[in-house]
N, CA, C and O atoms as CSV, one atom per row, in Angstrom:
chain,resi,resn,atom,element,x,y,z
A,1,UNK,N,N,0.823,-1.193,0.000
A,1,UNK,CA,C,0.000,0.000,0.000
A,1,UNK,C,C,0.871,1.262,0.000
A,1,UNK,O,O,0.514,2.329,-0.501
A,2,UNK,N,N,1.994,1.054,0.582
A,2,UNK,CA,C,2.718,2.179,0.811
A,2,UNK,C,C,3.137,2.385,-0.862
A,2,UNK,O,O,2.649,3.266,-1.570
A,3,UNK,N,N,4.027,1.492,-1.265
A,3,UNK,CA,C,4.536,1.564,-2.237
A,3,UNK,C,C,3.505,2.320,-3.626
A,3,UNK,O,O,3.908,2.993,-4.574
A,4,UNK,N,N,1.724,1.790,-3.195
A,4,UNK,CA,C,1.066,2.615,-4.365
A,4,UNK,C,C,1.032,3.812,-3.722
A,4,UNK,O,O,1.125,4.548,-4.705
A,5,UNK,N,N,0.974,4.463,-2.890
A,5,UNK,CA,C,0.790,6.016,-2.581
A,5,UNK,C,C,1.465,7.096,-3.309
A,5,UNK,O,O,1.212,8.155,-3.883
A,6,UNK,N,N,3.052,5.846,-2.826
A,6,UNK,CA,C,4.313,6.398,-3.350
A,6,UNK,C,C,4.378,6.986,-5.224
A,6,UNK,O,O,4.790,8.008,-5.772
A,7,UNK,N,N,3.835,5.908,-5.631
A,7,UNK,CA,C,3.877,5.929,-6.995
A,7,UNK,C,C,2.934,6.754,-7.248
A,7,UNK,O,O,3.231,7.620,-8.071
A,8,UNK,N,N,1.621,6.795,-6.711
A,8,UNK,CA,C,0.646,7.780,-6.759
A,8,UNK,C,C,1.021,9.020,-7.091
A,8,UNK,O,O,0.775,9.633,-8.130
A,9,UNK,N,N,1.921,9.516,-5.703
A,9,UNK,CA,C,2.455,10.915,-5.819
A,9,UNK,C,C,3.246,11.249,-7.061
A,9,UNK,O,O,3.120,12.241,-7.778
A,10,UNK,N,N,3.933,10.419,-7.161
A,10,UNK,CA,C,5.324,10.657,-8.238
A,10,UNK,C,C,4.368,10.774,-9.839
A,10,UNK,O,O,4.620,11.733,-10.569
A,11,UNK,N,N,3.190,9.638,-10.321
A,11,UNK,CA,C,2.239,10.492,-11.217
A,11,UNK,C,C,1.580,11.354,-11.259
A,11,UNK,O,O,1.290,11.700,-12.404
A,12,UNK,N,N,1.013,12.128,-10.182
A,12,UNK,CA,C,0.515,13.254,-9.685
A,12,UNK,C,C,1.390,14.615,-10.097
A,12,UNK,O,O,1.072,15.598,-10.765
A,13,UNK,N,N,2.953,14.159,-9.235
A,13,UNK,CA,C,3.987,15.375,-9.724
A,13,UNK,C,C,4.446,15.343,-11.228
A,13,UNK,O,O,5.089,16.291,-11.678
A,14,UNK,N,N,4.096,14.174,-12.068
A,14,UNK,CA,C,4.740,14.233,-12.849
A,14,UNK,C,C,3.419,14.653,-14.484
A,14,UNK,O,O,3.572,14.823,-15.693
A,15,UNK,N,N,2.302,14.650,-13.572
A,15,UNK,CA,C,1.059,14.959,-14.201
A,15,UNK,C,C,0.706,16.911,-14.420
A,15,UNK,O,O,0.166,17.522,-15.341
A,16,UNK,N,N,1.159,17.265,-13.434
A,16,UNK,CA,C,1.598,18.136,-13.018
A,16,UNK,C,C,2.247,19.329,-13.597
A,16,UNK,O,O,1.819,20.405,-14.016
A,17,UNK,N,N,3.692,18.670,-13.458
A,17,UNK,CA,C,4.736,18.966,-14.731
A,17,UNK,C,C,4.369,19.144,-16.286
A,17,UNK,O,O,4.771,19.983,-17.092
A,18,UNK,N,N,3.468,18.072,-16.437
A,18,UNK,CA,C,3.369,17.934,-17.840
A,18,UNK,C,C,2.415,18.795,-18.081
A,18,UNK,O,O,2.422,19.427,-19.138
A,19,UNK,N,N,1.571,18.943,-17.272
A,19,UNK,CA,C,0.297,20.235,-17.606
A,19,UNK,C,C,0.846,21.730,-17.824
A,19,UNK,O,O,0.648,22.457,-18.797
A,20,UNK,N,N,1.795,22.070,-16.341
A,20,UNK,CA,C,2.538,23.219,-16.624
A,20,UNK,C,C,3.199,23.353,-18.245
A,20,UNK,O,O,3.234,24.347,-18.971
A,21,UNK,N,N,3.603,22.225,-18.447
A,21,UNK,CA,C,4.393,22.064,-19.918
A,21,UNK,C,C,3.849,22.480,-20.939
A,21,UNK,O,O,4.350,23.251,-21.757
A,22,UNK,N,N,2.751,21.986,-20.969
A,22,UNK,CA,C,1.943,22.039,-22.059
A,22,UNK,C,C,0.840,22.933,-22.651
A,22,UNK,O,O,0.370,23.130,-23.772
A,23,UNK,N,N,0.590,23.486,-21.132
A,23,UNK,CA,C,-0.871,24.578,-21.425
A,23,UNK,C,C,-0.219,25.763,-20.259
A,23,UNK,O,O,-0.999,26.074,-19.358
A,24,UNK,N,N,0.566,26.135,-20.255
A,24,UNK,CA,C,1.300,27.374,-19.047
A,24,UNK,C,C,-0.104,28.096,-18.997
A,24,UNK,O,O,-0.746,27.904,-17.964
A,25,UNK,N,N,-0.564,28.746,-19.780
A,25,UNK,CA,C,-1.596,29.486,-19.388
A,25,UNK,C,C,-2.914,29.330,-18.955
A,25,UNK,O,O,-3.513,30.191,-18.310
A,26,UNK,N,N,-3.446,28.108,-19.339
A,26,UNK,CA,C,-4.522,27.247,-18.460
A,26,UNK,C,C,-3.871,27.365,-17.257
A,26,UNK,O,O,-4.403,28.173,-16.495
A,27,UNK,N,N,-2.962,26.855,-16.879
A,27,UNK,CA,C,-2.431,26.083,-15.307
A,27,UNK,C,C,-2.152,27.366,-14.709
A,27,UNK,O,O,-2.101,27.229,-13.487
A,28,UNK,N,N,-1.911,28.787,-15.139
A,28,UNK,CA,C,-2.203,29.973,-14.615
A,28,UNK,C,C,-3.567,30.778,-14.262
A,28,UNK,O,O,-3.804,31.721,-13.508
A,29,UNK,N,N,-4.380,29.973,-15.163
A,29,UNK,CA,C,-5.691,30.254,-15.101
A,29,UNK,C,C,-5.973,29.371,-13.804
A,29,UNK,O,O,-6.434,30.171,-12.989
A,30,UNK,N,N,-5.937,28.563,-13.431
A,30,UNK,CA,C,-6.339,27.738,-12.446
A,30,UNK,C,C,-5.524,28.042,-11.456
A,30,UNK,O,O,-6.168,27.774,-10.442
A,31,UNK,N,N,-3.953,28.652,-10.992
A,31,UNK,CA,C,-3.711,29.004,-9.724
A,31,UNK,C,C,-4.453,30.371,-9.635
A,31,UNK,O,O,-4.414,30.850,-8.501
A,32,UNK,N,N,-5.026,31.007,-10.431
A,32,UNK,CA,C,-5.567,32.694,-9.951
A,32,UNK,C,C,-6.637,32.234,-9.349
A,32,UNK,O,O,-6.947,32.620,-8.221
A,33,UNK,N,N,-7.580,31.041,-10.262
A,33,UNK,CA,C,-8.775,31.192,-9.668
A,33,UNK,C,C,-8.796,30.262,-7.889
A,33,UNK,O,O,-9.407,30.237,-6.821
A,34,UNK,N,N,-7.981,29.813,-8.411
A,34,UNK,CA,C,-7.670,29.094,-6.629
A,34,UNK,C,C,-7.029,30.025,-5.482
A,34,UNK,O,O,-7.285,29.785,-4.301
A,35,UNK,N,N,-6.256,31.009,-5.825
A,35,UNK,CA,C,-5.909,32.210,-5.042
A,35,UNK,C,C,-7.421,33.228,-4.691
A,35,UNK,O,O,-7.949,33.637,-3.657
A,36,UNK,N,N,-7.665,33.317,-5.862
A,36,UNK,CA,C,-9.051,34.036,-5.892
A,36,UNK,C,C,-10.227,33.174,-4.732
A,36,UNK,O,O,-10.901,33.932,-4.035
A,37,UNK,N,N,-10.407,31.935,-4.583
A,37,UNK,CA,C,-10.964,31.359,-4.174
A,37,UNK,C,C,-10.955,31.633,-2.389
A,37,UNK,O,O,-11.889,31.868,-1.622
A,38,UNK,N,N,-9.398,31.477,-2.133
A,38,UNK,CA,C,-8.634,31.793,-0.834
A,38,UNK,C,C,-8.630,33.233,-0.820
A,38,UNK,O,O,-8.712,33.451,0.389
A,39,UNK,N,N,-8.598,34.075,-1.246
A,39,UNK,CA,C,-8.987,35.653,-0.689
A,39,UNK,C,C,-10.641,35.678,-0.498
A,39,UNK,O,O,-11.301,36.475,0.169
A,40,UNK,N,N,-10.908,35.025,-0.961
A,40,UNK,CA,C,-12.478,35.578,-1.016
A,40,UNK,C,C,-13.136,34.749,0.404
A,40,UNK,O,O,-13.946,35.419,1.046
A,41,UNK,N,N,-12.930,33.798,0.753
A,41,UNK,CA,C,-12.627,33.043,1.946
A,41,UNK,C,C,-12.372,33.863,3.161
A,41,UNK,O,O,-13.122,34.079,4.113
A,42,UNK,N,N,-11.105,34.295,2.925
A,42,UNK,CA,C,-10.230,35.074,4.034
A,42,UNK,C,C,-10.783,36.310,4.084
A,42,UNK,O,O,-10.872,36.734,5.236
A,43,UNK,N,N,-11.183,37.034,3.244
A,43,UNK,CA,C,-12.494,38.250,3.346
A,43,UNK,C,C,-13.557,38.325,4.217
A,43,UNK,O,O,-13.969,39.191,4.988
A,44,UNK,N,N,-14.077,36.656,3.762
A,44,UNK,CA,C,-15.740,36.515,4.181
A,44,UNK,C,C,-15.228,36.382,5.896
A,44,UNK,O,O,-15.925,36.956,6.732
A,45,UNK,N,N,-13.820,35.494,6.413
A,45,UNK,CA,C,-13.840,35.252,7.472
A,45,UNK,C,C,-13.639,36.421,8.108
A,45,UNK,O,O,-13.964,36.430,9.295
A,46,UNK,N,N,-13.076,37.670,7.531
A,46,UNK,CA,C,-12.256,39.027,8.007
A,46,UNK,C,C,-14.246,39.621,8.972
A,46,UNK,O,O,-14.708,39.540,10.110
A,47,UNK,N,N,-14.677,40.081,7.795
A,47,UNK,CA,C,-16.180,40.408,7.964
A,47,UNK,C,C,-16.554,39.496,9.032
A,47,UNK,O,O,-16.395,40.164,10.054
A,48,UNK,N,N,-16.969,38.323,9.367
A,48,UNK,CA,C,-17.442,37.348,10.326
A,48,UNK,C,C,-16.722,38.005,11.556
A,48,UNK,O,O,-17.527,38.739,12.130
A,49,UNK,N,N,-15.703,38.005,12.062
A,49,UNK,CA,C,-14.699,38.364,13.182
A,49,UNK,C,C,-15.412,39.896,12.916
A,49,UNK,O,O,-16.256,40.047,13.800
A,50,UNK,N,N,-15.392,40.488,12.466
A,50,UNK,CA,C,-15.787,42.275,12.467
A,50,UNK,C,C,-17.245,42.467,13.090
A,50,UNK,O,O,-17.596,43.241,13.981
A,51,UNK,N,N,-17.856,41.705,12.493
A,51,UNK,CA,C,-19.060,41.699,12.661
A,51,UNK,C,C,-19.478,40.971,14.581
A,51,UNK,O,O,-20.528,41.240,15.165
A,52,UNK,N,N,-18.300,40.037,15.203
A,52,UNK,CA,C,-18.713,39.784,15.974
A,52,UNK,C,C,-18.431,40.844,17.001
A,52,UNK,O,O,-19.337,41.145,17.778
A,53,UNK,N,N,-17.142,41.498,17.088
A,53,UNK,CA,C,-16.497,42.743,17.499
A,53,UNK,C,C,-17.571,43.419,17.660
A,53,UNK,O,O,-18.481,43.449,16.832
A,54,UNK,N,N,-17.562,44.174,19.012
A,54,UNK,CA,C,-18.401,45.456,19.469
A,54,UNK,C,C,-18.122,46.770,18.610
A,54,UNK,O,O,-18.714,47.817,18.874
């Protein structure tokens, strides 16, 4: 079991690689919108904490 994890990862990184390779600007499109995803998150939580504040 260990040994498939292992291998798991190593196609994962190497799936990875090959995407960066091949489509750079898709795979840029997809870290913005995942950054985008995490600010908008960290916003909503900013507001929540503000809102509980006197």
């Amino acid at each position: 079991m260990a040994k498939l994890k292992k291998w798991g990862g190593y196609a994962l990184i190497g799936f990875v690689a090959f995407y960066l390779l091949t489509q750079p600007e898709s795979a840029a499109g997809v870290i913005q919108s995942a950054l985008g995803g995490l600010m908008g998150g960290a916003e909503s939580m900013s507001r929540f904490v503000n809102a509980l504040l006197p």
